[in-house]
Structures are given as structure tokens and as C-alpha cells.
C-alpha positions as a Markdown table, in Angstrom:
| # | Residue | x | y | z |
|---|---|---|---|---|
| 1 | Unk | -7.8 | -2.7 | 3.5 |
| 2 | Unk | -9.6 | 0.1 | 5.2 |
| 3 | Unk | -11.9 | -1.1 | 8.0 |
| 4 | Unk | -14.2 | 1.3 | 7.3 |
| 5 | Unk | -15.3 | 3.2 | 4.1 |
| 6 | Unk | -13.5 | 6.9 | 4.0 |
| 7 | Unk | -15.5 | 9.8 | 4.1 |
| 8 | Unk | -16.3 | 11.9 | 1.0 |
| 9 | Unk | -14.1 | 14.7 | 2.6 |
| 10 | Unk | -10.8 | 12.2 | 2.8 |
| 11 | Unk | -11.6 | 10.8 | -1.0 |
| 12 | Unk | -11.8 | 14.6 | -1.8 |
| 13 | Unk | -8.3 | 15.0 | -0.4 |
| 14 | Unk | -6.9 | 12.2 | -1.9 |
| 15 | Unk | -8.1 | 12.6 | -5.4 |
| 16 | Unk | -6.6 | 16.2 | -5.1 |
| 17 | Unk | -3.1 | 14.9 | -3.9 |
| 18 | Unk | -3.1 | 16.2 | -0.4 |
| 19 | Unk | -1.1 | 14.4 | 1.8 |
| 20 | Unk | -3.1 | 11.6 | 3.6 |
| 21 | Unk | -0.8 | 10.6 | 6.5 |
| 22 | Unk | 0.3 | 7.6 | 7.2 |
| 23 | Unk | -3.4 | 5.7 | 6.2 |
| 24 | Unk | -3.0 | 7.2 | 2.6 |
| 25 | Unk | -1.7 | 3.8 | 1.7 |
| 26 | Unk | -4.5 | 2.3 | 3.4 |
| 27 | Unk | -7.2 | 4.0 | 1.5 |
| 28 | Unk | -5.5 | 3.3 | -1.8 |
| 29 | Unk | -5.9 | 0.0 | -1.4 |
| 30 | Unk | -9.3 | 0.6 | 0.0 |
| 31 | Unk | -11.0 | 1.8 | -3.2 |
| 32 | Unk | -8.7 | -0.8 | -5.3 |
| 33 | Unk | -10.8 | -3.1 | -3.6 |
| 34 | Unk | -14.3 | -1.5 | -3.3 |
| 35 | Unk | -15.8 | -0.9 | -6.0 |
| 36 | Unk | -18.6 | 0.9 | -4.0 |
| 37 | Unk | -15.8 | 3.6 | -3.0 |
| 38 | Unk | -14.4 | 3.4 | -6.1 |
| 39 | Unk | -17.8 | 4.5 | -7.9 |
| 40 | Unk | -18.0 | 7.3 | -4.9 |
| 41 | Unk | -14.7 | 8.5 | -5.8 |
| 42 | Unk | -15.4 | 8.8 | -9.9 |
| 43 | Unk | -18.8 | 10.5 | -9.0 |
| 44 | Unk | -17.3 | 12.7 | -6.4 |
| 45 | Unk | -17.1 | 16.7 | -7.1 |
| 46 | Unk | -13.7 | 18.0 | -6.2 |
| 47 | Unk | -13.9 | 20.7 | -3.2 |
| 48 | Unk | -11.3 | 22.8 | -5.2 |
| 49 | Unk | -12.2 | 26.0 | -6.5 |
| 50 | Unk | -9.0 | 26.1 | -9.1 |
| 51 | Unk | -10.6 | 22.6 | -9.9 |
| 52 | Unk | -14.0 | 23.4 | -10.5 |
| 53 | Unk | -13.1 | 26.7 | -12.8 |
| 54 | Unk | -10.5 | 24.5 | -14.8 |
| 55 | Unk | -13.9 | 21.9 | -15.6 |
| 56 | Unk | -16.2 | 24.7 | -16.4 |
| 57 | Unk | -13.1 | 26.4 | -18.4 |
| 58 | Unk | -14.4 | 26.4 | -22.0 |
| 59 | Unk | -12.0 | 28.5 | -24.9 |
| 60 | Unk | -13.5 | 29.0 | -28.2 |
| 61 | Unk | -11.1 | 26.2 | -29.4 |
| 62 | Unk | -13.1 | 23.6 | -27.5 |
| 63 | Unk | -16.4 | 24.8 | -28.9 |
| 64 | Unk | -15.1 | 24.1 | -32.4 |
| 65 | Unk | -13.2 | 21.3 | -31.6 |
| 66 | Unk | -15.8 | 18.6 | -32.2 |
| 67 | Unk | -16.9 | 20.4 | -35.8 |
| 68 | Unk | -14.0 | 21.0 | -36.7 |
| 69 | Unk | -12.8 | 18.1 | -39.8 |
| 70 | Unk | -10.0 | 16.1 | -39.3 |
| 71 | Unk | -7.4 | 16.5 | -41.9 |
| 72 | Unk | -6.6 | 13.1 | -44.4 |
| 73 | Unk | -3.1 | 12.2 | -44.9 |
């Protein structure tokens, strides 16, 4: 486990993938473990613009999609 609790800038990084170095095993089982880290990591906004357009992407299709019936069988 991680002696200390990661920074919001290295759970950033990990939730996007970026290579960690040789600790990214470390923080893995850091937040498997603390659930205060954990609960960071689920709130956390990713610092990714492709990221942040692709949640706030909307179509037409997704407006619908909730009114739209769902055929029987």
C-alpha cells in the first residue's frame, strides 16, 4: 500500500492510463484499499480535454433515447 495518499494530479493520470512508473502498482493497490481515495478517484474530473468533450458530447439520439419505447417481442 501507498504510504501516503496520491495527489489528485497522479489519480488524474492513472484513471486516464498514463503510465505511472514503477509505483503505478502501488497506487492500485492503494485505492483498492482506501476507500477515501477510492471515493476521490470516482468524484475526480478528468484533466483531459478529449475527455471532458466526449462527457458533455450529446447526439440527438441520446436526447430521445430515454422516450424513446422499447419494442415487445
Amino acid at each position: 500500500m501507498t504510504a501516503t495518499h496520491p495527489t489528485d494530479r497522479e489519480l488524474g493520470d492513472f484513471l486516464l492510463g498514463k503510465p505511472g512508473g514503477p509505483d503505478e502498482g502501488s497506487l492500485e493497490g492503494h485505492l483498492a484499499e482506501c476507500d477515501s481515495c477510492r471515493d476521490r478517484a470516482i468524484a475526480l474530473r478528468a484533466d483531459d480535454t478529449f475527455t471532458e468533450l466526449l462527457a458533455s458530447a450529446r447526439t440527438r439520439l441520446d436526447s430521445h433515447r430515454a422516450s424513446a419505447p422499447t419494442p415487445t417481442l
